[in-house]
Phi, psi and omega in degrees: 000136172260135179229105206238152200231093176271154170094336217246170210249094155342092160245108176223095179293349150323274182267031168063004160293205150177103186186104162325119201191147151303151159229144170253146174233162180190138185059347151113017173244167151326125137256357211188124136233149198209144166311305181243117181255100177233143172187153175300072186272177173283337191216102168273123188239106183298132195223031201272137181076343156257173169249166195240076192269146174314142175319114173296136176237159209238114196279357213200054196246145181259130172278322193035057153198149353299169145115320172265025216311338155332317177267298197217119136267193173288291165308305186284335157313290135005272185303313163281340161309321184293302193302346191270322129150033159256168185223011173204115165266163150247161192255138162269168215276330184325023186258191188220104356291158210271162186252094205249337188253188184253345188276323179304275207282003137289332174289329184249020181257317184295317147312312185279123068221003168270306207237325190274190202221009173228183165249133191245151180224108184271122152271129217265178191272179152301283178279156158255142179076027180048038185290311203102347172273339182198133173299183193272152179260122196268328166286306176321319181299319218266347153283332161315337176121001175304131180268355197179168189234167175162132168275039184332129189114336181201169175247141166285128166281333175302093200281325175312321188298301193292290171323317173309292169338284173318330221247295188298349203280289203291351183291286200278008162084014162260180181262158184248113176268135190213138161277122188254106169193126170275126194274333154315284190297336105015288160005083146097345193265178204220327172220186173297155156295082178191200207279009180280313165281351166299320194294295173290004162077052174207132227276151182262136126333115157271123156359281194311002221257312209277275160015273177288359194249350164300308188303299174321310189278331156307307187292323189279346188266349168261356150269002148274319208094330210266157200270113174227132183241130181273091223286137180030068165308137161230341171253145161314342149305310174260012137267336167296330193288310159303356173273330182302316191284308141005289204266352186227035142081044177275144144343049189210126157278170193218170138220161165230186206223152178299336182306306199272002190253347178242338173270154153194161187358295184316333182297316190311096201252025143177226203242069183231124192276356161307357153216066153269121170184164181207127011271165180307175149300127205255200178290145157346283198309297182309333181288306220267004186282318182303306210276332171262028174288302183271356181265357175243007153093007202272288145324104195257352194190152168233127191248179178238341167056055228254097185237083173246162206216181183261160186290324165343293188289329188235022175253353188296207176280139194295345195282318206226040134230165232284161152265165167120156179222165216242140183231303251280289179326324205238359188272338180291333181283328182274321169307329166303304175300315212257339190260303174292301179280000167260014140097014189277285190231132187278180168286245229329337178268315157323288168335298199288331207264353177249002184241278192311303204312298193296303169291083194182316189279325161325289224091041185263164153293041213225175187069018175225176190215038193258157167304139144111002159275136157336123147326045180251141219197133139198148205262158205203099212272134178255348193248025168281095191266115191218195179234135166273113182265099171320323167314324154309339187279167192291305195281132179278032168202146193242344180313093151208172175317314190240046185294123183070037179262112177301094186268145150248159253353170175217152187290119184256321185225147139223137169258159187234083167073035159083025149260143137308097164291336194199130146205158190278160182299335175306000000 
């Protein structure tokens, strides 16, 4: 199948292209990028006026399958994701049964390659049943097909227990994805710790909940060796500490989430749980600790930390309802609006921290548009301005902050291996 993509302005942070230009796609790979392209494709697509970037991928999506099908399956995840213009997520292990096994991450790689229209990839747990008590058997997994281990949601505490974790991680050549919060000093809070939760009467997050458990998880990967990717970063702390760790040649990533690079306490306009998620909504100063984390390059990735729940579940009170929030549908729009057009990062650096940047933290084949690469595509409208309708979303839980908040840009296409998975009605 031929597939020719006209017009559109060519961003591929592999090789630092950025050029008005055609792409022929063909067998489902690049085949041709050329200023003119003319040939008989099956499929023409005017791309004028957008950009055309490698498919995004997403480090850091919750599925809730099995066991939540309620909130997300693998197919309704899927989907959304395709409309956000990623084509290869990864799931986190936090499901029921939690995907602690090689059967589990076999039930949702054998599903997402029967039913979704993107690539899902199962992050296998540390522990079993994520208890903290006895690993995972993590080599079994990592013959299943796991890219990376993480107790998303929690942290292990058992620190002996986590190093051990770490050591097979650098054995079998994945990366250790980590939440980093002590859930002791944690214990019970809902938001940040300030002067917003003082105004609503609601127990706070301390910065340090986050902090201490980076540093401690920093320290174990320069005593391991293992690959530490630090998951939704929030405080100005723990971008100062990767860079440090950085700056003294450690093994470590970073991501931040759209939530945390655009929001921050103050926004939180009562005891409302659509802004509820961990870690919180942090301080002004923490927000702006984010957005220059990533315009100097500290802060590797932008994930979406992609969390639904049911309207049950998220109309309660902030004190009793789930953390998290649904990202996948709205973050290529707020990185444009909070990141591009406020001058933090250009397209092209969108590209690399949601495409090149994340498959890199793999070693996947992925983030690039180069000839002889894979398909994977997204076309990307900059100069569309609208209000985000939850009701529109892809994902079968809508909970989130930023139903009627007004963004520029949108996902116009997205292709997967040379097919078109998602175009707008627009």
């Amino acid at each position: 199948m031929k597939l020719l993509i006209k017009n559109g302005r060519v961003i591929d942070p592999a090789s630092k292209t950025d050029v008005v230009s055609d792409l022929l796609i063909e067998d489902g790979r690049i085949a041709k990028i050329s200023k003119t392209i003319k040939t008989k494709a099956d499929k023409t697509i005017n791309a004028k006026g957008c950009f055309v970037m490698p498919g995004f991928v997403d480090l850091h999506v919750h599925l809730r399958d099995p066991g939540f099908e309620e909130k997300e399956t693998v197919v309704t995840g899927a989907k959304a994701a395709a409309r956000g213009g990623f084509t290869t997520i990864l799931a986190m292990p936090n499901t029921k049964p939690a995907a602690d096994n090689a059967d589990v991450v076999n039930y949702v790689h054998q599903k997402a390659k029967n039913l979704a229209n993107v690539n899902v990839l199962q992050i296998g747990a540390i522990t079993k049943g994520q208890a903290g008590r006895e690993l995972s058997d993590i080599r079994r997994m990592v013959s299943a097909g796991i890219p990376a281990i993480s107790e998303d949601g929690a942290s292990v505490m058992n620190t002996a227990l986590y190093y051990q974790a770490m050591e097979i991680a650098r054995q079998e050549g994945i990366p250790v994805f980590a939440h980093c919060e002590d859930k002791f000093l944690a214990a019970g809070g809902v938001m940040n710790a300030g002067t917003r939760a003082k105004e609503l009467h609601l127990p706070g997050i301390l910065n340090a909940v986050e902090d201490i458990i980076a540093a401690r998880d920093i320290e174990l990967a320069k005593s391991t060796g293992a690959h530490l990717h630090l998951c939704h970063c929030s405080t100005k702390g723990s971008v100062w500490m990767v860079a440090q760790a950085k700056e003294n040649g450690f093994s470590v990533t970073a991501e931040a989430t759209p939530h945390h690079f655009t929001l921050s306490d103050a926004d939180i306009p009562g005891d409302d749980a659509n802004y509820k998620m961990n870690p919180p909504l942090r301080s002004k100063e923490d927000v702006e600790a984010i957005r220059e984390g990533l315009k100097q390059d500290i802060i590797d990735v932008i994930a979406t930390d992609h969390a639904p729940h049911t309207a049950v579940e998220k109309g309660m009170s902030m004190k009793r309802a789930p953390f998290g929030i649904v990202g996948l549908e709205t973050a290529a729009a707020l990185t444009y609006t909070e990141l591009v057009l406020k001058e933090y990062l250009t397209p092209m650096q969108m590209a690399e921290r949601m495409s090149l940047r994340p498959a890199q933290v793999l070693g996947l084949d992925k983030g690039s548009i180069e000839p002889g690469k894979p398909a994977d595509i997204v076309i990307f409208d900059p100069e569309v301005t609208y209000e985000i309708h939850a009701a529109d979303f892809a994902s079968k839980s809508r909970n989130t902050p930023f139903h009627g908040r007004r963004v520029t840009g949108a996902v116009r296409v997205t292709i997967a291996g040379g097919e078109v998975i998602y175009q707008s009605a627009q």
